[in-house]
C-alpha positions as CSV (number, residue, x, y, z in Angstrom):
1,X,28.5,18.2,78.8
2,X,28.7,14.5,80.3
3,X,26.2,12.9,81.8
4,X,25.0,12.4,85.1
5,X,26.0,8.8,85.1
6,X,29.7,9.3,83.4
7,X,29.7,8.1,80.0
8,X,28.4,8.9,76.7
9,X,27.9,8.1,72.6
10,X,31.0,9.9,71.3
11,X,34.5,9.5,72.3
12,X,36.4,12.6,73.0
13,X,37.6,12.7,69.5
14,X,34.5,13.0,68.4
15,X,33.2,15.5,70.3
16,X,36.0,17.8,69.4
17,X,35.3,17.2,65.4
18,X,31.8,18.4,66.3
19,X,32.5,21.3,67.6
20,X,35.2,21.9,65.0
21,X,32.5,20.9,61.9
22,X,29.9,23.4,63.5
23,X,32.4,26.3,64.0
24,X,35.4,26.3,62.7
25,X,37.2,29.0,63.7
26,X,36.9,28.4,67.5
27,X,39.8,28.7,69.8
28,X,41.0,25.5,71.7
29,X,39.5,26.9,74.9
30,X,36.2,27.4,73.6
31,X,36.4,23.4,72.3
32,X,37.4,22.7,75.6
33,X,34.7,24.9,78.0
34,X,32.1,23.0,75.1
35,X,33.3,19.4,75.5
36,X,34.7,19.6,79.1
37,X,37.9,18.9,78.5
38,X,41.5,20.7,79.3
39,X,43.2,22.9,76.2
40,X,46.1,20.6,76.5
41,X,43.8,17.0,75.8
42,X,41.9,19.2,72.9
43,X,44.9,20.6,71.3
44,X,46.3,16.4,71.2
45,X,43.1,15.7,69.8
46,X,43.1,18.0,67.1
47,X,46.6,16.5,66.3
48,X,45.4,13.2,66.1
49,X,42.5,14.2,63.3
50,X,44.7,16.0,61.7
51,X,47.4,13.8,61.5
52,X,44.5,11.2,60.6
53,X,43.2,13.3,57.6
54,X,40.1,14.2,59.4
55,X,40.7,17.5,59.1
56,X,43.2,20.2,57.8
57,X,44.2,23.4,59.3
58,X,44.9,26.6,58.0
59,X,46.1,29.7,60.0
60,X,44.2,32.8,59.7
61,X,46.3,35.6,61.0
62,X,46.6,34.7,64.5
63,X,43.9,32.0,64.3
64,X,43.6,28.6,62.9
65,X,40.9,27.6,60.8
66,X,39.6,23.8,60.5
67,X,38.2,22.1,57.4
68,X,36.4,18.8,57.8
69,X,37.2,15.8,55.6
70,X,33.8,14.3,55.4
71,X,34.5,11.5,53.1
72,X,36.7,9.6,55.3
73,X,35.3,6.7,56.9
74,X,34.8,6.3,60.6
75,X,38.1,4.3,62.2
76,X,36.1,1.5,63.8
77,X,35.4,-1.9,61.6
78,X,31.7,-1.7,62.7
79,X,31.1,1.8,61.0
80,X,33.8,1.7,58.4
81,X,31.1,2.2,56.2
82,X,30.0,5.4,57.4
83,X,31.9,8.4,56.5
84,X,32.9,11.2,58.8
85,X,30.8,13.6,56.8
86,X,27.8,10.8,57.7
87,X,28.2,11.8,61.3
88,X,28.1,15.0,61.2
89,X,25.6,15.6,59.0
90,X,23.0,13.4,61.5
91,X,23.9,14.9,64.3
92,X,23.0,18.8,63.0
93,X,19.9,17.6,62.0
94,X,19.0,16.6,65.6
95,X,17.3,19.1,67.6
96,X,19.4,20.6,70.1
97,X,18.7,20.3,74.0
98,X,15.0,19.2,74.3
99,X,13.5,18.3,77.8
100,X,10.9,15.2,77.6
């Protein structure tokens, strides 16, 4: 969820590979209630990492399934020596919602 002011660290994008890396077999709405987006803007999202190599999709029945590529870099010259997997891996070892 955004906040107050508007803007935060992550992109879109990388919100979506968040929520995809911690659960991977959520539906597109469920990314989208999480992130605050529309299903349209999360399902073009999920085309662009996957199209990207960021991740890879497998269909489970009537279900997709995402895989994380950790070992990719992230796209911008300032952390191109940081891998996807990098990210992810700091971020679930923050604590989740805390009140100071």
């Amino acid at each position: 969820m955004a906040a107050a002011s508007g803007w935060t660290f992550l992109t879109n994008h990388g919100h979506v590979l968040v929520q995809l890396a911690r659960s991977p077999e959520q539906t597109m709405r469920d990314i989208a209630h999480q992130v605050g987006l529309t299903e349209r803007a999360v399902q073009l999202i999920v085309r662009d990492l996957a199209d990207g190599g960021y991740i890879t999709i497998q269909h489970v029945g009537r279900r997709n399934a995402y895989t994380l590529t950790g070992s990719l870099p992230l796209r911008h010259p300032a952390e191109q020596d940081t891998t996807v997997g990098d990210l992810i891996g700091l971020l679930d070892r923050l604590p989740t919602a805390t009140n100071r």
